[in-house]
C-alpha positions as protocol buffer text, in pm:
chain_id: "A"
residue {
  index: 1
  type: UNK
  ca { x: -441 y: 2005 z: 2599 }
}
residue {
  index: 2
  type: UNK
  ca { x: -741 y: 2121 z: 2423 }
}
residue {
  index: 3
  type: UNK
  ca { x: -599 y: 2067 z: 2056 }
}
residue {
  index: 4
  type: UNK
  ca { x: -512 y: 1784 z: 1849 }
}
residue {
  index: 5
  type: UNK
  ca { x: -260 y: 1821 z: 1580 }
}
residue {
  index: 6
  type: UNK
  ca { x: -307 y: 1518 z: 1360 }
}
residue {
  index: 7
  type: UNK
  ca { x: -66 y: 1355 z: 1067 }
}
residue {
  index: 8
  type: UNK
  ca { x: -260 y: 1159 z: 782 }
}
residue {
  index: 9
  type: UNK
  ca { x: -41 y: 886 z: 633 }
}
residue {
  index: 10
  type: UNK
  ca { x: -160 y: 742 z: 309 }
}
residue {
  index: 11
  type: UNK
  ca { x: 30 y: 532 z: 76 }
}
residue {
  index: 12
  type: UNK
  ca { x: -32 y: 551 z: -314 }
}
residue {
  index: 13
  type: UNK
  ca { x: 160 y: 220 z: -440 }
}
residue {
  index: 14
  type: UNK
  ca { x: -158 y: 74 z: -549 }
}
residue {
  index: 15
  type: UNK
  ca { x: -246 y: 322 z: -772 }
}
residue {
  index: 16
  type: UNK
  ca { x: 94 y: 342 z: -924 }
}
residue {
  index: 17
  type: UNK
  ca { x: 154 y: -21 z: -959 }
}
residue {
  index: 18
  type: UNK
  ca { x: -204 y: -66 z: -1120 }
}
residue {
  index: 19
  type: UNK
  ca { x: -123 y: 221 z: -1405 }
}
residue {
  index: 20
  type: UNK
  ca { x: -314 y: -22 z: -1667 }
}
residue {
  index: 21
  type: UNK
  ca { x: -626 y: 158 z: -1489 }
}
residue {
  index: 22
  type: UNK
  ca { x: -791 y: 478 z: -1701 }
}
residue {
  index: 23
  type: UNK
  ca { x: -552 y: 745 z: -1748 }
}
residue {
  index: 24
  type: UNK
  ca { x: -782 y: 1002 z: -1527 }
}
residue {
  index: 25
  type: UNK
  ca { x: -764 y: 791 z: -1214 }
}
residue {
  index: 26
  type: UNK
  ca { x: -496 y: 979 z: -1036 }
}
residue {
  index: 27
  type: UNK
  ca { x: -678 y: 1277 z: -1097 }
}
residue {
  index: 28
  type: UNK
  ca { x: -1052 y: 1146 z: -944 }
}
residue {
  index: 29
  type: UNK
  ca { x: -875 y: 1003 z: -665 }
}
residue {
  index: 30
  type: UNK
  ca { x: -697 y: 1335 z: -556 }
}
residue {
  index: 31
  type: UNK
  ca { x: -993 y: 1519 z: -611 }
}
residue {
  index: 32
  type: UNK
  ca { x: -1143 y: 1643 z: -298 }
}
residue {
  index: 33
  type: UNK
  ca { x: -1507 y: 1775 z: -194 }
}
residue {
  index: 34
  type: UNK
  ca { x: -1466 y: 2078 z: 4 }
}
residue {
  index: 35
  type: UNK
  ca { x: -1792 y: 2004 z: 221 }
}
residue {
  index: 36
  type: UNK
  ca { x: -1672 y: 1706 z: 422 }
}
residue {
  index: 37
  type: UNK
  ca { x: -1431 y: 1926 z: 696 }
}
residue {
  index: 38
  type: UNK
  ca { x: -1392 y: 2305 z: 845 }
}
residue {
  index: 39
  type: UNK
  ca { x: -1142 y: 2549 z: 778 }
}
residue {
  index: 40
  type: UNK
  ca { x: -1037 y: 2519 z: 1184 }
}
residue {
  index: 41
  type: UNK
  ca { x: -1024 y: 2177 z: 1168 }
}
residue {
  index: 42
  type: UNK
  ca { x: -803 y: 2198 z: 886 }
}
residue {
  index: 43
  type: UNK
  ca { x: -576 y: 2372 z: 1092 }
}
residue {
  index: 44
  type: UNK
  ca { x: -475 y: 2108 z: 1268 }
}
residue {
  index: 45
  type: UNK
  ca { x: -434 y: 1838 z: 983 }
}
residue {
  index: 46
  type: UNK
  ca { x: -117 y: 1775 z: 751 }
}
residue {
  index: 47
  type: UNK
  ca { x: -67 y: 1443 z: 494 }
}
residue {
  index: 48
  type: UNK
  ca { x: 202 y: 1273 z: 385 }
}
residue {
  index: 49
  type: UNK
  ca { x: 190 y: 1093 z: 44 }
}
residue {
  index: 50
  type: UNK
  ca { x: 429 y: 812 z: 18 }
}
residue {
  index: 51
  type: UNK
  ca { x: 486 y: 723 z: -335 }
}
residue {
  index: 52
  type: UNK
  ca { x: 650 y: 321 z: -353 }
}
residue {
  index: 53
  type: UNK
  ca { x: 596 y: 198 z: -684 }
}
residue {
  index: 54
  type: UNK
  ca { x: 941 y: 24 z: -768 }
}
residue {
  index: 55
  type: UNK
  ca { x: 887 y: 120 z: -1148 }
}
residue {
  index: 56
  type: UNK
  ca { x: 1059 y: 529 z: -1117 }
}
residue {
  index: 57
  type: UNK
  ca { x: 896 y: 612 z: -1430 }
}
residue {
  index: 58
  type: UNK
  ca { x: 544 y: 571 z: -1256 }
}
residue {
  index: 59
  type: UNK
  ca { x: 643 y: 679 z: -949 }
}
residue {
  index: 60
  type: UNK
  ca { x: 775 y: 1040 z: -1125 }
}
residue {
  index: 61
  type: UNK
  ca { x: 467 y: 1024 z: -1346 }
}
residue {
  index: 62
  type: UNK
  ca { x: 233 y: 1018 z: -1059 }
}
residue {
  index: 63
  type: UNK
  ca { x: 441 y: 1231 z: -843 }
}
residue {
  index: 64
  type: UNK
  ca { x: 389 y: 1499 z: -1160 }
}
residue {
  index: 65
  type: UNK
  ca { x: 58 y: 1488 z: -1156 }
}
residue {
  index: 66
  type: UNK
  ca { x: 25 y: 1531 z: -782 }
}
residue {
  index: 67
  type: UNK
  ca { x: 275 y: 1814 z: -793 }
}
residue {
  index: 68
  type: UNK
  ca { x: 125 y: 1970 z: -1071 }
}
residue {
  index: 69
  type: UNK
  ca { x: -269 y: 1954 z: -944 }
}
residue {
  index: 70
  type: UNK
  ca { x: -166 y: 2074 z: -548 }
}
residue {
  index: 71
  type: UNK
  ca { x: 135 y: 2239 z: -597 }
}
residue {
  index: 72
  type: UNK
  ca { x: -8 y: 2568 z: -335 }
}
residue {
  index: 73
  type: UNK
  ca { x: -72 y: 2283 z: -78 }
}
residue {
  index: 74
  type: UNK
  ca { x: 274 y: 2157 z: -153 }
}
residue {
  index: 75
  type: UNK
  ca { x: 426 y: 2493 z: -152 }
}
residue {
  index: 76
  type: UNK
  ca { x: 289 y: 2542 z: 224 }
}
residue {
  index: 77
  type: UNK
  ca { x: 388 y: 2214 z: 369 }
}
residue {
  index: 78
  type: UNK
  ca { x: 2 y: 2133 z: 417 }
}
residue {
  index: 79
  type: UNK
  ca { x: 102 y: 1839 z: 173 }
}
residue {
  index: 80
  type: UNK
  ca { x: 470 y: 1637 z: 196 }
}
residue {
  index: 81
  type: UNK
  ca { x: 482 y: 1448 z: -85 }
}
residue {
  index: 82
  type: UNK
  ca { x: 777 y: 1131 z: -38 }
}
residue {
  index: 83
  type: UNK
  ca { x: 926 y: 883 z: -276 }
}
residue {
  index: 84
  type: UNK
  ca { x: 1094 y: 620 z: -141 }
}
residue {
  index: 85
  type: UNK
  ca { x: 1473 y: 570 z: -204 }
}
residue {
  index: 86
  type: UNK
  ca { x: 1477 y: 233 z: -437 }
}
residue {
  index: 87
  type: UNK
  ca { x: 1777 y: 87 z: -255 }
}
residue {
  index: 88
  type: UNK
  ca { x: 1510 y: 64 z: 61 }
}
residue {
  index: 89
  type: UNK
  ca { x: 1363 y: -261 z: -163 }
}
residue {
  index: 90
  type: UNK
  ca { x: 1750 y: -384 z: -233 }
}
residue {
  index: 91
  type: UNK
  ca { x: 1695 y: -608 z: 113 }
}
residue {
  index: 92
  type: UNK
  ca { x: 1361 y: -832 z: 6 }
}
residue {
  index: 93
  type: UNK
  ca { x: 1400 y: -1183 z: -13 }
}
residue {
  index: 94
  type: UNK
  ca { x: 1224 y: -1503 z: -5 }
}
residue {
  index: 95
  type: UNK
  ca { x: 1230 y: -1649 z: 290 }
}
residue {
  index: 96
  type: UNK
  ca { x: 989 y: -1960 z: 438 }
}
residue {
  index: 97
  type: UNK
  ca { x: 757 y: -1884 z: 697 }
}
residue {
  index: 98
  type: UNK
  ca { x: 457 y: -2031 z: 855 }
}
residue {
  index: 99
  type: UNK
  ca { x: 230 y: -1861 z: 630 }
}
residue {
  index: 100
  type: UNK
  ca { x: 271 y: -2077 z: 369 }
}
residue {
  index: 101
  type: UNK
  ca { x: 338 y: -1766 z: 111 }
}
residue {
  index: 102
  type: UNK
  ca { x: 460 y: -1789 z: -227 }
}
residue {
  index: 103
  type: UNK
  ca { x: 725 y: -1610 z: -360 }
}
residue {
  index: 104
  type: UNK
  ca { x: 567 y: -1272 z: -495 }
}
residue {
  index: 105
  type: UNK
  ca { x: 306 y: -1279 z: -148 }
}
residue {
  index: 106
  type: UNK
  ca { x: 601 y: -1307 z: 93 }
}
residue {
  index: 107
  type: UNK
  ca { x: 798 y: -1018 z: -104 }
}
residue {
  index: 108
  type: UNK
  ca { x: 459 y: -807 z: -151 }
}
residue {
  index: 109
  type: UNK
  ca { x: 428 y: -836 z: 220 }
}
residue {
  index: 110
  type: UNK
  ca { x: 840 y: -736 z: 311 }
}
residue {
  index: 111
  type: UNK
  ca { x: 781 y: -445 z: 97 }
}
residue {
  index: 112
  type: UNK
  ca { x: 473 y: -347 z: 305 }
}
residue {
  index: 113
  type: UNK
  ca { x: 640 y: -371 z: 572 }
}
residue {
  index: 114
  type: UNK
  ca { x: 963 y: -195 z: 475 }
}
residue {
  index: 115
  type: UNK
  ca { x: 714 y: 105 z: 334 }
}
residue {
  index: 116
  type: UNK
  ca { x: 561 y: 168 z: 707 }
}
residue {
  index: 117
  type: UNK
  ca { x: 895 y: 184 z: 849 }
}
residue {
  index: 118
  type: UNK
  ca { x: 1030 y: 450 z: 587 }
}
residue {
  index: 119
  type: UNK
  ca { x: 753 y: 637 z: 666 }
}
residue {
  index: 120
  type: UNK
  ca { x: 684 y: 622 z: 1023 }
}
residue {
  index: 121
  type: UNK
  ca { x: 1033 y: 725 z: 1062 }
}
residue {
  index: 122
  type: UNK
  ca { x: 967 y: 1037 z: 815 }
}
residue {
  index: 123
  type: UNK
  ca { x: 680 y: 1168 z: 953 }
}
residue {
  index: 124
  type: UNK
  ca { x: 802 y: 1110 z: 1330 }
}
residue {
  index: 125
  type: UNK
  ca { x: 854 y: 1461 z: 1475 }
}
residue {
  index: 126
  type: UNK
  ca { x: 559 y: 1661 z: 1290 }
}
residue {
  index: 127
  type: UNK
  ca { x: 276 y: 1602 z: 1464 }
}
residue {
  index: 128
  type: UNK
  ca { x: 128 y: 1489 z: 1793 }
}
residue {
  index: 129
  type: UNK
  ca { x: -61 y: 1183 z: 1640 }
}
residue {
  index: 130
  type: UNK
  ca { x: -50 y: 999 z: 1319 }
}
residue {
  index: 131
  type: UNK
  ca { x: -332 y: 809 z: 1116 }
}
residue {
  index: 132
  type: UNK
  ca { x: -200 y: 508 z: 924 }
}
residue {
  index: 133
  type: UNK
  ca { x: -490 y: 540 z: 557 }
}
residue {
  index: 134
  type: UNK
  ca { x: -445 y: 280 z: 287 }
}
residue {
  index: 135
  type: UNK
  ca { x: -584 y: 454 z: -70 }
}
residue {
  index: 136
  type: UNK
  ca { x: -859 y: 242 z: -78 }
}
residue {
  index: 137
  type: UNK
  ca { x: -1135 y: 323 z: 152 }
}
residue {
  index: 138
  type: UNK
  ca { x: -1416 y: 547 z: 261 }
}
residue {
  index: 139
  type: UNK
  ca { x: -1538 y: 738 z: 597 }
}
residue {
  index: 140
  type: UNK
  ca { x: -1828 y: 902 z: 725 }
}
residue {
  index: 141
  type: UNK
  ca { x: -1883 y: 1263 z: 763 }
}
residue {
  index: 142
  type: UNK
  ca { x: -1758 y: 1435 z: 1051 }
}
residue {
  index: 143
  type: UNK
  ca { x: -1479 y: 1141 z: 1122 }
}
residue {
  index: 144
  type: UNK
  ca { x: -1216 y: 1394 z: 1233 }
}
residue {
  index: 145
  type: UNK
  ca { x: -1425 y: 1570 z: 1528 }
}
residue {
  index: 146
  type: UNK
  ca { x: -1482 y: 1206 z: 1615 }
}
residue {
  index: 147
  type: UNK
  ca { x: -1112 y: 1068 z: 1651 }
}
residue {
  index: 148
  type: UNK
  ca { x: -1047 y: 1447 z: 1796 }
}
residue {
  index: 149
  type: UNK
  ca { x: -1339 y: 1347 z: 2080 }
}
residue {
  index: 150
  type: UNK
  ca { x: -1179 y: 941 z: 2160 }
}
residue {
  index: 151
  type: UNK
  ca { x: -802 y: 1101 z: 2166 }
}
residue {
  index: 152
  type: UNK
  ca { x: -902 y: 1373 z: 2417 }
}
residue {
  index: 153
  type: UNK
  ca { x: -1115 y: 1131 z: 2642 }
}
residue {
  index: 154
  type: UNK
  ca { x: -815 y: 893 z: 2643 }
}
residue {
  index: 155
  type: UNK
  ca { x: -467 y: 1065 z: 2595 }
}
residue {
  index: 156
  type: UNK
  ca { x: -299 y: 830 z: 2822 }
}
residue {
  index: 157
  type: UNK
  ca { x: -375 y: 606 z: 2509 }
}
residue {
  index: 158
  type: UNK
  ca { x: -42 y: 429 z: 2292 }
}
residue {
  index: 159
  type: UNK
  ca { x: -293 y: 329 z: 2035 }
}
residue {
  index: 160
  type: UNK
  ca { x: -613 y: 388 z: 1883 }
}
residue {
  index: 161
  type: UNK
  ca { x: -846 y: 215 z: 1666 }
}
residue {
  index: 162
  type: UNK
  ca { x: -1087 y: 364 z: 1418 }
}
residue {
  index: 163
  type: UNK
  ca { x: -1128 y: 21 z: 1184 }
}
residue {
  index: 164
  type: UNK
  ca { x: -1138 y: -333 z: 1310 }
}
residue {
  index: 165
  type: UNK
  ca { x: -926 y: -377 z: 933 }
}
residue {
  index: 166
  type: UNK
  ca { x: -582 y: -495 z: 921 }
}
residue {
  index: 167
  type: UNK
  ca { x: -403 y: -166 z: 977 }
}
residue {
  index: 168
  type: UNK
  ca { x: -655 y: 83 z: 819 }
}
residue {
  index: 169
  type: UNK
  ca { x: -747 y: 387 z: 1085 }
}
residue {
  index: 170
  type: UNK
  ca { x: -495 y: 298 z: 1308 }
}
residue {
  index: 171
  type: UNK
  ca { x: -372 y: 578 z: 1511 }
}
residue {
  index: 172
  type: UNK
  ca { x: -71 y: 657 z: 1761 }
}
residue {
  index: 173
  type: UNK
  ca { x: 110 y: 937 z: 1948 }
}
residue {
  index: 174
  type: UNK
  ca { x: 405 y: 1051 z: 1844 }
}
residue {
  index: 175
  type: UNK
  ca { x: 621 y: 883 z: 2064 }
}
residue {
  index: 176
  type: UNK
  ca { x: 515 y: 559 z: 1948 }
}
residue {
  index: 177
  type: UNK
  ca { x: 653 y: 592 z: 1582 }
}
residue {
  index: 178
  type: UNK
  ca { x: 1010 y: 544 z: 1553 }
}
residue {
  index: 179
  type: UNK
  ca { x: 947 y: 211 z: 1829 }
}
residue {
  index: 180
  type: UNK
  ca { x: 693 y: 70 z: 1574 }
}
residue {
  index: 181
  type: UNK
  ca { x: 958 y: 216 z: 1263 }
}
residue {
  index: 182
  type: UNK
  ca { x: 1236 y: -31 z: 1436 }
}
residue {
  index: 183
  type: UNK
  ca { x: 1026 y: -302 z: 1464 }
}
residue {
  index: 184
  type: UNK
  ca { x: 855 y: -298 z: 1113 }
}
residue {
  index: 185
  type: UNK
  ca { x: 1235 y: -286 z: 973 }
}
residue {
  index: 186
  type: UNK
  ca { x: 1347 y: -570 z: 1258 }
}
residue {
  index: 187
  type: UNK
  ca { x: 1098 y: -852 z: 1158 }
}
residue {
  index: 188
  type: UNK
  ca { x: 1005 y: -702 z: 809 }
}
residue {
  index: 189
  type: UNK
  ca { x: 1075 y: -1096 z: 685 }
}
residue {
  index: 190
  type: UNK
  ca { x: 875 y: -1273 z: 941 }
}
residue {
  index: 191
  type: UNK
  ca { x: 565 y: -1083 z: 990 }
}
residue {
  index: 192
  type: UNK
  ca { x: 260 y: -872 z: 809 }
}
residue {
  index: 193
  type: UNK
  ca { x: 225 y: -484 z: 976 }
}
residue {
  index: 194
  type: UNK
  ca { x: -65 y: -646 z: 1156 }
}
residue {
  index: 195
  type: UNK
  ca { x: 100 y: -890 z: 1332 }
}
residue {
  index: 196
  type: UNK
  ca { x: 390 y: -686 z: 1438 }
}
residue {
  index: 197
  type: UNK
  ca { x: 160 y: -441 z: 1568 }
}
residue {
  index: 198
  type: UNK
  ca { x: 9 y: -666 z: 1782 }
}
residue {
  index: 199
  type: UNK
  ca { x: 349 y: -775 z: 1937 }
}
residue {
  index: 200
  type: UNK
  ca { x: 473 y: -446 z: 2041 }
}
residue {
  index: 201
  type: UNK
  ca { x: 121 y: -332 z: 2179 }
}
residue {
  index: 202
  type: UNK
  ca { x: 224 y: -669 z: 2366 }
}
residue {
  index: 203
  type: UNK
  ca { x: 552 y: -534 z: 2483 }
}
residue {
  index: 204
  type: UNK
  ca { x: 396 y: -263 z: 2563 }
}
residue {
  index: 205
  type: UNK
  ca { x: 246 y: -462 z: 2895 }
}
residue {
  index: 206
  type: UNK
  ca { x: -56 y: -191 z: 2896 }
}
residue {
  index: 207
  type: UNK
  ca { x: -361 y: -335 z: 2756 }
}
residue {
  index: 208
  type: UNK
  ca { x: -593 y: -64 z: 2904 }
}
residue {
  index: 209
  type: UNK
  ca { x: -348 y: 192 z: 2672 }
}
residue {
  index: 210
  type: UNK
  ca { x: -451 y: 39 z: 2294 }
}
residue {
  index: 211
  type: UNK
  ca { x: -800 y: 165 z: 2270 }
}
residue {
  index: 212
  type: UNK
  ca { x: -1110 y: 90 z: 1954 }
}
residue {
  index: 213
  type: UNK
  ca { x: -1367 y: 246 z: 1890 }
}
residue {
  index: 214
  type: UNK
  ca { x: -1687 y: 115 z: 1937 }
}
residue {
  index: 215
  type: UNK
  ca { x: -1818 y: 196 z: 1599 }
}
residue {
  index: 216
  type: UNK
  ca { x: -1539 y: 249 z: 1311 }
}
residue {
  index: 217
  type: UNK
  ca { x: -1517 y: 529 z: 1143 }
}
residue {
  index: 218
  type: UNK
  ca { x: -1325 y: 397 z: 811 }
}
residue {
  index: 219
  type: UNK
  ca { x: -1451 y: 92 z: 531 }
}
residue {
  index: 220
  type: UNK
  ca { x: -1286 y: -23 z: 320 }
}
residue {
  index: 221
  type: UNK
  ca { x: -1429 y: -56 z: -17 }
}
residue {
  index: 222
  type: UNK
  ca { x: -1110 y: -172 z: -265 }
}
residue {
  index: 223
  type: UNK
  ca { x: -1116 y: -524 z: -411 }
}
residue {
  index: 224
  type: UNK
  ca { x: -807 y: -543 z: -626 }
}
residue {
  index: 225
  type: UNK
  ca { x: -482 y: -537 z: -436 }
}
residue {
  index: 226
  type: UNK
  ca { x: -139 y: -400 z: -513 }
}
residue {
  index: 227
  type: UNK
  ca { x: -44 y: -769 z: -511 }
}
residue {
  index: 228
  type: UNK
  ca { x: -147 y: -908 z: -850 }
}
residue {
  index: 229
  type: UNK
  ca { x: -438 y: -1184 z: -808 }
}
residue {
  index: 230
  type: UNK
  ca { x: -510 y: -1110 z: -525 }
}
residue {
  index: 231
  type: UNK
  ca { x: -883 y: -1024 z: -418 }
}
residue {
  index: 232
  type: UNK
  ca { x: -1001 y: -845 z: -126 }
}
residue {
  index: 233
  type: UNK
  ca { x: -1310 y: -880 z: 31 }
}
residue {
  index: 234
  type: UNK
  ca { x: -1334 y: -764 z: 388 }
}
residue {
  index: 235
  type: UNK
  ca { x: -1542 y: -518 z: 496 }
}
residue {
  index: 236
  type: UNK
  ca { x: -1552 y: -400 z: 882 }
}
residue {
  index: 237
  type: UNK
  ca { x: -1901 y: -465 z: 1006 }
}
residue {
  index: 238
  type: UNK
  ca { x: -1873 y: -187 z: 1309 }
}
residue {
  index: 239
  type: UNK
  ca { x: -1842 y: 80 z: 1013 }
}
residue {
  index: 240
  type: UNK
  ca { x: -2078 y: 369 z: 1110 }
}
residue {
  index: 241
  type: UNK
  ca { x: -2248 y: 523 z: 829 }
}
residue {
  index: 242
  type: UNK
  ca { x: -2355 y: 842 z: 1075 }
}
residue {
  index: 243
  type: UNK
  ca { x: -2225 y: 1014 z: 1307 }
}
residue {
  index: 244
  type: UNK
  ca { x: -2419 y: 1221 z: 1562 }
}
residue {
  index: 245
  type: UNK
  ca { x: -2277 y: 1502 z: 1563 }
}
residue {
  index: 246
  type: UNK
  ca { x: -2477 y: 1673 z: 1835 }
}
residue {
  index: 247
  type: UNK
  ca { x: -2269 y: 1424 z: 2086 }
}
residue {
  index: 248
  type: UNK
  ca { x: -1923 y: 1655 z: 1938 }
}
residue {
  index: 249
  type: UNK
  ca { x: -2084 y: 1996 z: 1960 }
}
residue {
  index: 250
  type: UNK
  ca { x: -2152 y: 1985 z: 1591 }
}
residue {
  index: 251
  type: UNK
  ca { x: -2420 y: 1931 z: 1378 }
}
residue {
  index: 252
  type: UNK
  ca { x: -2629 y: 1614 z: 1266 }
}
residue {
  index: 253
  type: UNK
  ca { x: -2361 y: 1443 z: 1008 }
}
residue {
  index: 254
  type: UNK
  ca { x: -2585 y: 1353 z: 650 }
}
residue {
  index: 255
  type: UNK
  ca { x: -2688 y: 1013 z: 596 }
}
residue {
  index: 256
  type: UNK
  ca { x: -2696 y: 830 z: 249 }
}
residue {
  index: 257
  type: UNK
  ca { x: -2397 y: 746 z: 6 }
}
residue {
  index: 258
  type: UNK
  ca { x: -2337 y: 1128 z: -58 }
}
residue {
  index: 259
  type: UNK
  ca { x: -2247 y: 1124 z: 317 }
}
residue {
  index: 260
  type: UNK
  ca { x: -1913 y: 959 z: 193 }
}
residue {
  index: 261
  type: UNK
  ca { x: -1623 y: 1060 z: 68 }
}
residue {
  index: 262
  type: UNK
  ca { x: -1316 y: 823 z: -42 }
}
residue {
  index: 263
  type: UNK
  ca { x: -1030 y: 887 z: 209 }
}
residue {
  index: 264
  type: UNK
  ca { x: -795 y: 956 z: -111 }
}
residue {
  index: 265
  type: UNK
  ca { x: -1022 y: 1237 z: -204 }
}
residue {
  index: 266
  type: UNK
  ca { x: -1085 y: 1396 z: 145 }
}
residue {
  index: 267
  type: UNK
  ca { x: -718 y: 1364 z: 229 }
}
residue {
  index: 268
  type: UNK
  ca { x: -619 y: 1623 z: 6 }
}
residue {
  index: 269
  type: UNK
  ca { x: -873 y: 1830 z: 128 }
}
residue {
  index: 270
  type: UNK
  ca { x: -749 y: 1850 z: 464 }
}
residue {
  index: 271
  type: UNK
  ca { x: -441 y: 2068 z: 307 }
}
residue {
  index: 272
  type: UNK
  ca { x: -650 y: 2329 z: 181 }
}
């Protein structure tokens, strides 16, 4: 196969559940630059927005705004915008674990985990692979011709890896969702997304089939976290600030800071 057909999957709760934040923020996030990716390579890109904000009256605010700002996008099912049914949250409870986590960690983390599996089993069936984005970090130019260039070179591949982060550019064939749906809602009270990743790669009894990336092609620049308190530092050190292009048949990516574009804005590109 000489095309990719790829399925962005970004989650907004952190934006919603941080609405204390300037009242324009939704809007400069969902902005997009339309120099950062081709019309044909839009082609072959959708998103899904999950919106999981427990509080409905940010979630339908936010969902507004969205709705309101890309509603042609919406209209042609280039965007899928998803709110997630409030019962799904009904099931979180503290529980002790190994991690030593306190109440509001070990529910922030169920809920995480819960989220993935609602929406790995929504967007299964729509594309051919699937990028896992959280709504806090930043790529280099030319990043899709990229992940296009490692899928093709490895398609016997059950996972990829674009970030050495936590679950940030993490990447999978279809066939791999509703699996990794099942066991995000199985263990949803014992482990982190992370960790239950690593298990059924593990199961998988293929190591030569979950592939990285060399370089990384994702950073992640966010320091507050949708769990109040809660700081976040890392940064991946393989991030690659340029691409060279000429390797994909394209040309020289730009260098410097204006070379980047915050995945939440460039996301919405891809629908255009």
């Amino acid at each position: 196969c000489c095309c990719c057909c790829f399925c962005f999957l970004l989650s907004l709760h952190r934006l919603l559940q941080h609405h204390t934040r300037p009242q324009d923020k939704g809007n400069r996030v969902l902005s997009f630059k339309n120099d950062h990716s081709t019309l044909e390579e839009q082609k072959h890109m959708k998103i899904i927005i999950l919106l999981t904000d427990k509080d409905d009256q940010m979630q339908n605010k936010m969902g507004k705004e969205i709705a309101s700002q890309f509603a042609r996008q919406i209209q042609t099912g280039l965007i899928v915008l998803v709110k997630a049914p409030p019962k799904m949250y009904d099931r979180l409870e503290f529980v002790s674990n190994d991690f030593k986590d306190d109440f509001n960690r070990t529910l922030w983390r169920q809920k995480q985990s819960l989220d993935f599996a609602f929406l790995f089993e929504f967007a299964s069936g729509s594309s051919e692979y699937y990028i896992q984005l959280e709504d806090d970090v930043i790529t280099t130019d030319g990043f899709f011709p990229a992940i296009k260039s490692f899928v093709l070179e490895n398609q016997h591949g059950l996972s990829f890896s674009f970030c050495s982060l936590g679950f940030i550019g993490k990447a999978f064939p279809d066939k791999e969702l509703l699996p990794l749906s099942s066991l995000f809602l199985h263990y949803f009270k014992d482990n982190p997304v992370d960790f239950t990743l690593e298990y059924h790669k593990a199961m998988r009894n293929c190591k030569e089939c979950h592939l990285s990336r060399k370089s990384s092609l994702f950073q992640h620049v966010g320091r507050t976290s949708s769990l109040k308190g809660k700081v976040q530092d890392a940064v991946d050190p393989f991030f690659e600030r340029e691409i060279d292009m000429k390797v994909l048949g394209g040309k020289k990516a730009r260098t410097g800071t204006k070379g980047h574009v915050q995945i939440k804005q460039l996301l919405i590109f891809f629908s255009v």
